[in-house]
N, C-alpha and C positions, 0 to 999 in steps of 0.2 A: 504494500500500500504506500503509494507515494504522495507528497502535495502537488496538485497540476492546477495551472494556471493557464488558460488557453482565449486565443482572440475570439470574438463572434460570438460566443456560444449563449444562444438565449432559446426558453422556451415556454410555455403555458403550465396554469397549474390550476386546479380547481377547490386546494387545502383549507379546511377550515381545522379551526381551532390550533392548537401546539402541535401538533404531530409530523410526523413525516409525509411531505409531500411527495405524488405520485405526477411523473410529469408529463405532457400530452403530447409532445414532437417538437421539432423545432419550430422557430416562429421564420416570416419568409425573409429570407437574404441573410441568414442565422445556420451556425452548424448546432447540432443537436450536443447534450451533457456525454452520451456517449460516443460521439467522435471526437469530441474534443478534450473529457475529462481523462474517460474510461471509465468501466467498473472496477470498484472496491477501494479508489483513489477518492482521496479528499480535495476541497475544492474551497475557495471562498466565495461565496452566493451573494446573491439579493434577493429578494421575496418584494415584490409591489404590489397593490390594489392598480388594475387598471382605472386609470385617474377618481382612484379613492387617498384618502390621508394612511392609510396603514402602509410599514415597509418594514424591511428586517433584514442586517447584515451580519454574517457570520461565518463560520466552518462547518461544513455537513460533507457525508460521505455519499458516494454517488451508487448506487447496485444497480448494476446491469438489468438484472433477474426482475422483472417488474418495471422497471426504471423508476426510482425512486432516489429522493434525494433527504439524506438525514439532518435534521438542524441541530445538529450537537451541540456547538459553541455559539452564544450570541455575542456579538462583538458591540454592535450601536442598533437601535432600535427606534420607532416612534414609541415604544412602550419603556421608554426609560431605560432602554439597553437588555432589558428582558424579553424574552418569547412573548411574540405577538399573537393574538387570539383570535385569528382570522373568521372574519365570518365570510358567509355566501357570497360568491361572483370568481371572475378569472384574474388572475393575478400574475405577473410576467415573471419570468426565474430569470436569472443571467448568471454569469461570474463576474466577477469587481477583484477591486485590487485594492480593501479598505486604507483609509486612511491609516489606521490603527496600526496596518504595519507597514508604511509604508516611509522610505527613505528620502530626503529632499533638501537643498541647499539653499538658504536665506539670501536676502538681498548682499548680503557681502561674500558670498561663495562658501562659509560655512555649512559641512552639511550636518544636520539637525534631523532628529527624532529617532536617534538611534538608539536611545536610552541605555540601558547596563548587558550588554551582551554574555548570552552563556557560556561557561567557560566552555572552548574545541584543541582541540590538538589542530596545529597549522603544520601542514606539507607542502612545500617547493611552492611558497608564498611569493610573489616576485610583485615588482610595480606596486608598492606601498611608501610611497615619499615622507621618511622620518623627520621632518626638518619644521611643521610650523606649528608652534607649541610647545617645541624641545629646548629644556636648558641643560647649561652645564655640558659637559662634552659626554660625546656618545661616539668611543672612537672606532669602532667595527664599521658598523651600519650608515654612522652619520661622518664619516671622514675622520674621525676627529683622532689626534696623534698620540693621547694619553691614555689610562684606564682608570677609568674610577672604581675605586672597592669600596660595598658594604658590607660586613659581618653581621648585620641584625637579624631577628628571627624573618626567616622568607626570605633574606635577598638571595641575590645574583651576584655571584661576584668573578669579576671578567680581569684576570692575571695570570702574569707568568709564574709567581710565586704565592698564591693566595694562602692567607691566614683564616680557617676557618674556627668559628667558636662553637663546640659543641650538634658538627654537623650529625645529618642521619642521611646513610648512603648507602642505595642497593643498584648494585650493576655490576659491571667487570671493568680494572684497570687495568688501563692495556700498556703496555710499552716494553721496548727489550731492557734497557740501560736505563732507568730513569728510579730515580731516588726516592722514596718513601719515607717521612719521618711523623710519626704519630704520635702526641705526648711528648715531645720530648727525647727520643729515646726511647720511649716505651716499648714501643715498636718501630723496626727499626729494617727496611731492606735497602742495600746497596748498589752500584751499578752492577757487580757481579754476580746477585742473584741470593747473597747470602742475606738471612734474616737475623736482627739481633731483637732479642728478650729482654731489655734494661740494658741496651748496652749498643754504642751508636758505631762502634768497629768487628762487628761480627765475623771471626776466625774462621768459621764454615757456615755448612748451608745453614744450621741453624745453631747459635752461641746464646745460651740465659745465662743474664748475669742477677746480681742483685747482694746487699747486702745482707750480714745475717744470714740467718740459716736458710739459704736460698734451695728451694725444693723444686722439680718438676713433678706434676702429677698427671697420669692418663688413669680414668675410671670409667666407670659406665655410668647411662645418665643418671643411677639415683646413687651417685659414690657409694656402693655397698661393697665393691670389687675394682682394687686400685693397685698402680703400682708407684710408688715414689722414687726420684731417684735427685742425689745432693748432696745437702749439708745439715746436720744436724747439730747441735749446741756442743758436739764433743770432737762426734767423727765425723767420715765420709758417710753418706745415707744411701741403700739400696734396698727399699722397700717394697714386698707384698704386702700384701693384706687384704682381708676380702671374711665376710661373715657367713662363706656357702660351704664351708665344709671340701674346700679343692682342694687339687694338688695344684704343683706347677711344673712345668714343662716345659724343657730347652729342644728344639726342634734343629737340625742341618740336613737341609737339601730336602725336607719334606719330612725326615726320616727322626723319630726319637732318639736323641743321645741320653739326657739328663731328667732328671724331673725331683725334688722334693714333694713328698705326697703329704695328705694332710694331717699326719701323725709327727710331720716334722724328719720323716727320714731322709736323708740322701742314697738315691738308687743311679746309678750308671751302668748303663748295658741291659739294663732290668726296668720294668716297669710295675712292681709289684716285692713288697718287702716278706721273705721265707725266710726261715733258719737254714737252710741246703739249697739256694738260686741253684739255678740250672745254667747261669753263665752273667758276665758281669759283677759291680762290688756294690755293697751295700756299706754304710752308716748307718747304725740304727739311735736312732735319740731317745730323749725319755730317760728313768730314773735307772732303767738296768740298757746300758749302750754295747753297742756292741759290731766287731766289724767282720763283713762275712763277705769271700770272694767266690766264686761258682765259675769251676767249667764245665763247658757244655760234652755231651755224650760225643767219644770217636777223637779227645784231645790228648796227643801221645805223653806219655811221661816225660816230665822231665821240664812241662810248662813253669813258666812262674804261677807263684799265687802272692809273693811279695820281692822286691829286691832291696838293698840296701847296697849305696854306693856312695864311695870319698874320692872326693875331685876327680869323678867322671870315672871312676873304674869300680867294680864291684866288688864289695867286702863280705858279703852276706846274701842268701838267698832262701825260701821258702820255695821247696819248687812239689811237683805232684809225683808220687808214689806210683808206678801202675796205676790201677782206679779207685785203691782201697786204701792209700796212707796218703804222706807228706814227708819230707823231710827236711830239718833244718839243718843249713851249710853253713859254714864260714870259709873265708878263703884260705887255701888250702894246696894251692898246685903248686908242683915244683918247678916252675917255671917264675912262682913270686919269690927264690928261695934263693942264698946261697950259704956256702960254709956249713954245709948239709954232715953233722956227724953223729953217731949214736948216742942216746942223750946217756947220763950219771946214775948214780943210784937215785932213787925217790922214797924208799924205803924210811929214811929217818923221819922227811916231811911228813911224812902220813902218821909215823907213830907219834908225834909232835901236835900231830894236826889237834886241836879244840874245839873234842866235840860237847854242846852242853845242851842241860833243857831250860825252858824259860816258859813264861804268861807272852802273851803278846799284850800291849798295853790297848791298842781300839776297840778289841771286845771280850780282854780277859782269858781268851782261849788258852791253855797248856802245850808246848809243843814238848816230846821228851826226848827228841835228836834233833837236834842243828847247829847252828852258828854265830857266833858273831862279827859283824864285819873289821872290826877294831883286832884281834882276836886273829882273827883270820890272816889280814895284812900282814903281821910280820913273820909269819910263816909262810903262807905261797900267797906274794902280793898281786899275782897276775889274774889272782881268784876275784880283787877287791875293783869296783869300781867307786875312785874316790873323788867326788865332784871339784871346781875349782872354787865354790864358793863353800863355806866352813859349816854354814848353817843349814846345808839340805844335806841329805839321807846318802850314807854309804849303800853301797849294794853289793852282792855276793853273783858270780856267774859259774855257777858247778859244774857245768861243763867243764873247766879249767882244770878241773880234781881229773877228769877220767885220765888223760894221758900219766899223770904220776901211779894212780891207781893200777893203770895195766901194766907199766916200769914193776911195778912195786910187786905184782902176782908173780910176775917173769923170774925177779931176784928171788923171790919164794920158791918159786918152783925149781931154780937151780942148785939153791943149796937143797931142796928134800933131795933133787935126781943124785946131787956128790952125796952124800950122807945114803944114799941108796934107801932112800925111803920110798 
């Protein structure tokens, strides 16, 4: 449905009362409402009494189907601007082009009666001469060589470097190289693409600064499942947290490496915490910890399940038994060896050795063979492991006893074989 406005077009009508009038043909040297209107388009009318005092101008919509014309809008009337109440006789229709909307220029070229136009979106507006009425400089449109800025609520402001206060902006900013500075710093992108976080030299693509225990956070929208990652009031911060009972999960290439689950354990290789993994090493947290290594079915003996090594060379090894034990190494080859000669008697050390019983002091228990480390030392000091600092705990390594021990059976056993026992 369109507004149509057309030359000529006049016809008869025989409407009484307010209703919609039914129209009778065109009148002679006149095009008809429907050559010139069309149906279902609207139209601005007239209604006349033939040389009576009633008329009526307005908006009414024209229907084919019937030919009838609707008086929707009155615009000016003999009836005070209201629907006129036509009585009996013919009465001419036309179209007009009311005053009411119509546009016109005053004896000084002024044009007048345009009153407050509704806001439109304007496209490829051209031939609109900015110039009479216009103060102050208008440098785009109207020549003019400067730019004036306003930052008040609503304006326009027309710069190469504009200061906005508190704007509200939805679009896209386009440019390859072009400088971004929001707050201050706050936000912060430079020509090379990097974004700064509080901080107006941004290192990479994205650098947060800030004073204080500067934190980043990503969560979901009702923060119930977050990660932090920063500074906290002591240390570095690298935080989980989350109130659903998860685990969490380190992913490469797609593929699960790592994960702490939500017991607090650390699993690598595994994704599920057992006393016996079927491959991979566990952390177990909590009050009883514990560390469990697992190899999988078809792994030849001989695997590690720990190693220990000093400046890159290995001292010590845990490795696997066939499928049924473990064994622990220390080095050992004669290859790490020299001045290789059959060792002394050991015989005295052992009869010397201190063996006693004691309580253990953290829960009172009785042992009735062992040792003491004090004790121990200056008989076979190779037994004693004795810290550099005075105040932590000696310790005993018993393995150290075997090789004197088996010294020690040999020279037994020689004197029974001379003695022919």
């Amino acid at each position: 449905m369109a507004l149509i406005l057309a030359d000529r077009v006049k016809e008869t009508t025989t409407v009484t009362g307010t209703g919609t009038a039914s129209l009778l043909g065109a009148s002679t040297g006149f095009q008809s409402f429907s050559a010139g209107v069309g149906g279902s388009n609207t139209t601005y009318y007239c209604i006349a009494d033939q040389g009576g005092a009633n008329w009526e101008v307005g908006l009414g919509t024209y229907t084919a189907v019937g030919s009838t014309l609707s008086r929707t809008t009155v615009l000016a009337s003999s009836n005070t601007g209201a629907l006129v109440n036509f009585t009996a006789g013919t009465k001419d229709v036309f179209v007009t082009y009311p005053a009411e909307k119509g546009i016109w220029k005053d004896a000084s070229g002024n044009a007048i009666g345009l009153g407050t136009p509704s806001a439109f979106v304007a496209t490829n507006v051209t031939g609109l001469p900015l110039t009479t009425g216009v103060t102050g400089t208008l440098p785009v449109a109207n020549g003019g060589t400067g730019v004036i800025t306003s930052t008040g609520t609503g304006s326009t402001v027309l710069s190469e470097s504009p200061t906005l206060s508190n704007p509200t902006y939805t679009g896209t900013l386009t440019g390859s190289t072009g400088i971004i500075n929001i707050g201050s710093g706050q936000v912060y992108k430079d020509a090379s693409g990097n974004v700064g976080i509080g901080y107006t030299t941004p290192a990479n693509i994205l650098h947060v600064a800030g004073s204080g225990n500067t934190q980043i956070r990503v969560s979901t929208s009702t923060n119930n499942y977050y990660f932090d990652m920063g500074r906290d009031s002591v240390d570095g911060l690298f935080q989980i947290n989350g109130n659903q009972g998860l685990g969490y999960k380190w992913l490469n290439s797609g593929t699960e490496r790592m994960r702490i689950d939500s017991s607090g354990n650390l699993l690598v290789g595994t994704t599920s915490a057992t006393a016996a993994p079927n491959n991979g090493a566990q952390l177990i947290g909590g009050s009883i910890g514990a560390l469990s290594v697992g190899h999988a079915s078809g792994v030849a003996t001989g695997n590690y399940f720990a190693s220990f090594a000093y400046a890159g060379a290995v001292i010590g090894t845990i490795t696997q038994n066939l499928t049924t034990g473990v064994l622990y190494n220390v080095s050992s080859d004669q290859r790490l060896k020299t001045n290789i000669q059959p060792a002394g008697s050991a015989i005295q050390s052992i009869l010397d050795f201190p063996v006693d019983q004691f309580d253990w002091l953290s829960d009172g228990s009785h042992q009735d063979f062992g040792g003491i480390a004090q004790k121990i030392l200056k008989v076979i000091p190779e037994m004693v492991s004795v810290p550099e600092n005075p105040e932590e705990m000696m310790g005993v390594d018993w393995s150290k006893a075997v090789p004197r021990l088996i010294k020690t059976i040999q020279e037994l056993n020689a004197r029974l074989t001379k003695a022919g026992i």
